[in-house]
C-alpha positions in Angstrom: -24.9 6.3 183.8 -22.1 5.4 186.3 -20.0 8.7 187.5 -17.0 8.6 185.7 -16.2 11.6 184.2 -13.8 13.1 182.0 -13.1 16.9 182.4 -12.6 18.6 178.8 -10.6 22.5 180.0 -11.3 25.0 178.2 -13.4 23.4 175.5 -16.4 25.8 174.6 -20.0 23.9 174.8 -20.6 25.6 171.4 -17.8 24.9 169.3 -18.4 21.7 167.7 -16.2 18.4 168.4 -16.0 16.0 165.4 -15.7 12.4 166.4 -13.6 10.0 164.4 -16.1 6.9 164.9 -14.4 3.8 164.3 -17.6 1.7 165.1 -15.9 0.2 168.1 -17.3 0.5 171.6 -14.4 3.0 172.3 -15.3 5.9 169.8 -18.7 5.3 170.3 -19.0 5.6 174.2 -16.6 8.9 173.0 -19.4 10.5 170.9 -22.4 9.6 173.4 -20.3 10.9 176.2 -19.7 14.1 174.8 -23.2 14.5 174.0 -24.3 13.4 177.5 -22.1 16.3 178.7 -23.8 18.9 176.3 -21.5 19.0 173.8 -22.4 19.9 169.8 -20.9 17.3 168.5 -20.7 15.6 164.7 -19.6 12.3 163.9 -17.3 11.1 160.9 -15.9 8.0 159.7 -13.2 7.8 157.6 -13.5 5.2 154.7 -9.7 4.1 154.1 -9.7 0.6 152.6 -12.1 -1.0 150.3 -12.2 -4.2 151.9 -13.6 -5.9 148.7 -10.0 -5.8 146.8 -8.1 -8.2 146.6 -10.8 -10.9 147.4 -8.2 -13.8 147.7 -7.0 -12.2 150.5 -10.4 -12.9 152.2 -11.2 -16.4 150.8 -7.3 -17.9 151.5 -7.7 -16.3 155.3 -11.4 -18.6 155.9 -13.5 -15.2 156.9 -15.5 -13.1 155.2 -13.9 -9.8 154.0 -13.1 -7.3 156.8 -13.9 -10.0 159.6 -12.2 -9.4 162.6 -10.4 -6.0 161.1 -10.6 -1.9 161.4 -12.4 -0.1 159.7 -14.7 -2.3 157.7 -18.4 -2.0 155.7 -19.8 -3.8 159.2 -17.8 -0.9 161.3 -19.7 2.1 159.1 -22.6 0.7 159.6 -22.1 0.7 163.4 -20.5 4.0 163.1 -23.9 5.3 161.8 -26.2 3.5 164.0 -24.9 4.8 167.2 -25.1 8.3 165.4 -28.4 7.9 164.8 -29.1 6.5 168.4 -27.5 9.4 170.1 -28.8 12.0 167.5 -25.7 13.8 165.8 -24.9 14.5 162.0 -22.9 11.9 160.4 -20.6 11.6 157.8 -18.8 9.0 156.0 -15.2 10.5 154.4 -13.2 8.8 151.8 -9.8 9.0 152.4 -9.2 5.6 150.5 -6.4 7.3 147.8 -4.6 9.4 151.0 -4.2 5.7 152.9 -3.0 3.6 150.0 -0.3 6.9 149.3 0.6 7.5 152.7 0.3 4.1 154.5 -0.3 1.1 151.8 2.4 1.7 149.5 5.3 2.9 152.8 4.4 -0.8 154.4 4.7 -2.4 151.2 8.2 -0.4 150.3 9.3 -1.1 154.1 8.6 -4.4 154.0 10.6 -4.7 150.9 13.9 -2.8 151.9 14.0 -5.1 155.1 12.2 -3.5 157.3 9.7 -3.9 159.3 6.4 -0.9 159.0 3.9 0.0 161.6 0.9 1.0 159.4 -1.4 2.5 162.6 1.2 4.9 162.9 1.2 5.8 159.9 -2.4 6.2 159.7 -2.3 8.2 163.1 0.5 10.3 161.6 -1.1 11.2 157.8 -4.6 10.4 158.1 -6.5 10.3 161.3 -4.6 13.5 162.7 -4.4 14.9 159.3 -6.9 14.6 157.2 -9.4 14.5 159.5 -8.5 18.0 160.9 -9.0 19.3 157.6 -12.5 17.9 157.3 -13.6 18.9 160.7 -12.5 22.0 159.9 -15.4 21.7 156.7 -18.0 21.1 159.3 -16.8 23.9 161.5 -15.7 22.4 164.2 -12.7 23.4 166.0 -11.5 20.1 168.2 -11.4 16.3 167.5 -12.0 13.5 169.4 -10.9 10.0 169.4 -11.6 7.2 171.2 -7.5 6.5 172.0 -6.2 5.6 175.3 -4.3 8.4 176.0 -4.3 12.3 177.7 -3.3 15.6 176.5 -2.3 18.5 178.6 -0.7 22.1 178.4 2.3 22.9 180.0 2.0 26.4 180.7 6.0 26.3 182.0 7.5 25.4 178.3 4.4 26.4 176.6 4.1 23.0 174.9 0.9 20.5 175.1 2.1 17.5 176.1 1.2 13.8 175.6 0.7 11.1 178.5 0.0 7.9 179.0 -3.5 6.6 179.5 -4.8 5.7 183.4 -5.4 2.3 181.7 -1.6 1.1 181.1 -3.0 -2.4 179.8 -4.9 -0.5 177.0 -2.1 2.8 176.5 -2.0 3.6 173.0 0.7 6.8 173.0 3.6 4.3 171.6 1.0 4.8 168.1 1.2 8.4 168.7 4.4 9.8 168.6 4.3 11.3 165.5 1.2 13.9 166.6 2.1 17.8 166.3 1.8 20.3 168.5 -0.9 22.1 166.2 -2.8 18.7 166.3 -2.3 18.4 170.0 -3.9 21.5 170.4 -6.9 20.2 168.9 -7.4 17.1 170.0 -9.2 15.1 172.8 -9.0 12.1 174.3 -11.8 11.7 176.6 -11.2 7.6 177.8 -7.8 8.5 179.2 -8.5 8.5 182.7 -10.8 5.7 182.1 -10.3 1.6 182.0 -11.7 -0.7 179.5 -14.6 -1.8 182.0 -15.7 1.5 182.6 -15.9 2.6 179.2 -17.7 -0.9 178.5 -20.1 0.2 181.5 -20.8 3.4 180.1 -21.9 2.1 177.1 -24.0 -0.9 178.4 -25.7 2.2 180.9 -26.3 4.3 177.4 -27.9 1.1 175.9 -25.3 1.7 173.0 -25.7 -0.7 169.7 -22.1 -1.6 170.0 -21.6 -1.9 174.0 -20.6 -5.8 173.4 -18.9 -5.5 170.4 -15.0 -7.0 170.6 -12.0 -5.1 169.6 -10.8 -4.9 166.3 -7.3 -7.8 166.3 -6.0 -7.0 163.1 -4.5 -4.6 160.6 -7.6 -3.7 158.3 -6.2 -3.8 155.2 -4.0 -7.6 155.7 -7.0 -10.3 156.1 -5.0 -12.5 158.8 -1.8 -11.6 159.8 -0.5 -12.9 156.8 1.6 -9.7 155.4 3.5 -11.8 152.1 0.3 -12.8 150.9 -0.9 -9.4 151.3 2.3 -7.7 149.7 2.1 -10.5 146.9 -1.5 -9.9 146.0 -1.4 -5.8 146.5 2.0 -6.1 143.8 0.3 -8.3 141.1 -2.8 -6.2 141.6 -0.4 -3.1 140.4 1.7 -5.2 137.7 4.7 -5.1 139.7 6.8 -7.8 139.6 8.7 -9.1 142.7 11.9 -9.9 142.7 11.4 -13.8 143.2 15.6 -14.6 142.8 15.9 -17.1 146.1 18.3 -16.1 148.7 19.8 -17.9 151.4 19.3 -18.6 155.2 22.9 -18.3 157.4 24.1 -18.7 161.0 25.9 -15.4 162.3 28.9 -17.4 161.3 28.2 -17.2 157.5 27.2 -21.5 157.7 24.4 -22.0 155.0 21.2 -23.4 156.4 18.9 -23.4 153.5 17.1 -21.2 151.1 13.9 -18.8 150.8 11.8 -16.9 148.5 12.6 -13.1 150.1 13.6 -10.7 152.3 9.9 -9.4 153.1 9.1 -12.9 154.3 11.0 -12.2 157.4 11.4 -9.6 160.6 14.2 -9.4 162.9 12.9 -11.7 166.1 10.8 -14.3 163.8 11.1 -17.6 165.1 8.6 -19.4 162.9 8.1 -19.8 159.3 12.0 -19.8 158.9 11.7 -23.2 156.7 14.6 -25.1 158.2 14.7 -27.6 160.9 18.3 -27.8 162.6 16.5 -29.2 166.4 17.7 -25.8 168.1 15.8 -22.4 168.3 16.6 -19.8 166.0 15.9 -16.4 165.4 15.9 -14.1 162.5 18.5 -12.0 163.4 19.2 -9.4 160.1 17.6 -9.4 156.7 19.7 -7.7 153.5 17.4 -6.7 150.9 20.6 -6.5 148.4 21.6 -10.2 148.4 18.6 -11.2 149.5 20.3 -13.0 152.6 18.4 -13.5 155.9 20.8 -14.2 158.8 19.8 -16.7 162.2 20.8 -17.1 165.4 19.7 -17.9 168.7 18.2 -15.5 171.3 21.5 -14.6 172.5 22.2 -13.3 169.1 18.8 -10.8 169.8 20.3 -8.7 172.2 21.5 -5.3 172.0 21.6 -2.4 173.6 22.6 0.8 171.1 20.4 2.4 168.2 19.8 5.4 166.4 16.5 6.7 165.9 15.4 9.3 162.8 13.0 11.2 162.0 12.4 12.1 165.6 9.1 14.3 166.6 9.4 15.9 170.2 6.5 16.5 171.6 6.5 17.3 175.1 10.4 18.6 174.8 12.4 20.7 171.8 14.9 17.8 171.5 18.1 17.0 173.1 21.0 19.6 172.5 24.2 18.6 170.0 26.5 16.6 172.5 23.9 16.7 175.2 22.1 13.9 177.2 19.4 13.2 178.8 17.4 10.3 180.7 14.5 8.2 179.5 12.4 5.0 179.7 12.1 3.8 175.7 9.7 1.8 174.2 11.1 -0.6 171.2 7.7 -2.3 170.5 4.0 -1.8 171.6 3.8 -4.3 173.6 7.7 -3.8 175.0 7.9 -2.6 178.5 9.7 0.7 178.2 13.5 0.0 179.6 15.5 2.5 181.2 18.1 4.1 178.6 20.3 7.1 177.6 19.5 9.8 174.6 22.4 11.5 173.0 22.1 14.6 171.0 23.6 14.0 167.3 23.7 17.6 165.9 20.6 16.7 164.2 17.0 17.7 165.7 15.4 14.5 164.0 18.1 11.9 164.9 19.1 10.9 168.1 21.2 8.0 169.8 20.0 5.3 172.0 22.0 3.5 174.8 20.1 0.9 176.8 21.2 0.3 180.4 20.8 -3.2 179.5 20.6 -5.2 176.2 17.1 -5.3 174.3 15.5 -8.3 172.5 15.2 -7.9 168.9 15.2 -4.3 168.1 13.9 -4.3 164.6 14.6 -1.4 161.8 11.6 0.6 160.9 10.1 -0.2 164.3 8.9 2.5 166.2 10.8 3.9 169.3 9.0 6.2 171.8 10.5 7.9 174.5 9.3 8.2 178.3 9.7 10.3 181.4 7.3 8.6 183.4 3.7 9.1 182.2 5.0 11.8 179.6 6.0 11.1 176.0 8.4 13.2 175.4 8.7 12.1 171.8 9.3 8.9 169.2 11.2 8.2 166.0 11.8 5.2 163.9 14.7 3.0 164.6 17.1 3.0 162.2 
């Protein structure tokens, strides 16, 4: 086994570590790490979405159900053979009702109002640093693990656990994070932090792990290609709800009428194809109102801006930023947005604050995630407004 080695403080070899196995490479090398290093450890999978509903989905997309996705039947079988290759208990959770309440439904409702939802962070928030806890706890054990790209320390100066980025920038996976508690920071490890991607690859080949060439998982698991309408479309018919289908129309940010489309949900701020007009020039969605149904264009010009309000802010490795106050940051608009240089401004309230760019942003999109940065440390994230 090659030397890389992840130092767990203050983590007792007899308290048991439950291991959210994914079936991936990641949460596997995780789990045979930890019991490399002695640990008592017990791994669970968490059973979200039954990838057999809505089977249209599944034949439209050209793959078999759950190719390609989170979470699937062919991940929980992985799950358990590594299990069983490493020797640890194994369970299999069902925590398909607490998804659809707490993740399905939001991203369909989001999607709806003209917004655009991050499920994963949803799941993070609700489920995987939720629910989970509560079932380790069933199995007596005490801390987590997952197989994220990130770190966790304690600050013994503010008496807060903080959050940091991974040593693997490429695969950092805090901007999904932002919403963990200190209570849920306490317990949790993240053992591939101060690893890459290779090495965790090279750990696994070197355990002769079942899953050390399996690929990463590209897409959300419960939308079979991308394609979120067609999800949205089938999930609503499946529950009898009928979408508002009334047409609405497509306009320049001077109020000129370009053409028509079928809704609101079809569309996120920066979307440049799919628009269903051809004018010879690039456009951008630039707004989207839910109430008239009216999706406005522009070009990239159009895309920038530089002030938002975030809410429902979580602070993690700070208390907030005081009423009036202000403080520096580097914020991060999308996942894969490098984190710009910007000012926060207190608002009175501890789960909104302001946002000032030092320079304008492309596309900041409502009901986008925005995660705040001093350096390596998250100091805490919200949803932009």
């Amino acid at each position: 086994m090659p030397e890389y080695v992840t130092v767990i403080p203050n983590v007792s070899t007899e308290l048991p570590i439950a291991v959210a196995m994914s079936g991936g490479v990641d949460s596997s090398t995780v789990a045979a790490m930890l019991v490399r290093q002695g640990r008592t450890v017990v791994g669970m999978t968490m059973q979200l979405w039954n990838q057999r509903r809505l089977p249209e989905l599944a034949s439209e997309a050209g793959a078999p159900s759950g190719s390609g996705r989170c979470c699937s039947l062919d991940d929980v079988y992985d799950a358990r053979r590594v299990a069983e290759q490493i020797g640890i208990p194994y369970y299999v959770v069902n925590f398909e009702r607490q998804f659809e309440e707490h993740v399905v439904k939001p991203f369909v409702e989001e999607y709806l109002a003209g917004r655009t939802p991050i499920p994963c962070t949803l799941c993070n928030n609700y489920i995987k640093f939720d629910r989970f806890l509560e079932m380790a706890d069933s199995v007596g054990a005490h801390y987590m693990a997952t197989g994220h790209y990130a770190r966790v320390r304690f600050d013994a100066a503010t008496g807060r656990y903080q959050l940091l980025r991974a040593v693997d920038r490429s695969k950092d996976q805090t901007y999904f994070l932002f919403g963990l508690t200190q209570a849920q920071l306490a317990r949790t490890l993240f053992p591939l932090g101060e690893l890459n991607k290779p090495e965790v690859r090279d750990i696994a080949r070197s355990m002769d792990l079942a899953v050390a060439s399996k690929g990463d998982s590209q897409e959300i698991c419960f939308v079979p290609n991308g394609d979120y309408a067609a999800f949205m479309d089938a999930y609503l018919k499946e529950k009898g709800v009928a979408v508002e289908r009334t047409s609405g129309e497509i306009v320049t940010t001077e109020g000129r009428t370009l053409g028509r489309h079928e809704g609101v949900h079809r569309f996120t701020v920066g979307q440049r194809k799919g628009l269903g007009i051809a004018t010879g020039e690039a456009l951008y969605v630039i707004a989207t109102d839910p109430a008239s149904q009216r999706v406005t264009v522009g070009g990239n010009d159009d895309l920038q801006c530089a002030r938002f309000v975030a809410k429902q802010v979580n602070w993690i490795s700070i208390a907030g930023v005081d009423d009036g106050a202000t403080m520096r940051a580097q914020v991060k608009i999308r996942n894969k947005h490098a984190a710009a240089p910007a000012t926060l401004s207190g608002t009175g309230d501890a789960e909104r604050v302001g946002v000032r760019f030092d320079d304008p942003q492309r596309a900041i999109t409502p009901g986008q995630g925005a995660v705040f940065y001093d350096g390596e440390i998250v100091l805490g994230g919200g949803w932009i407004e």
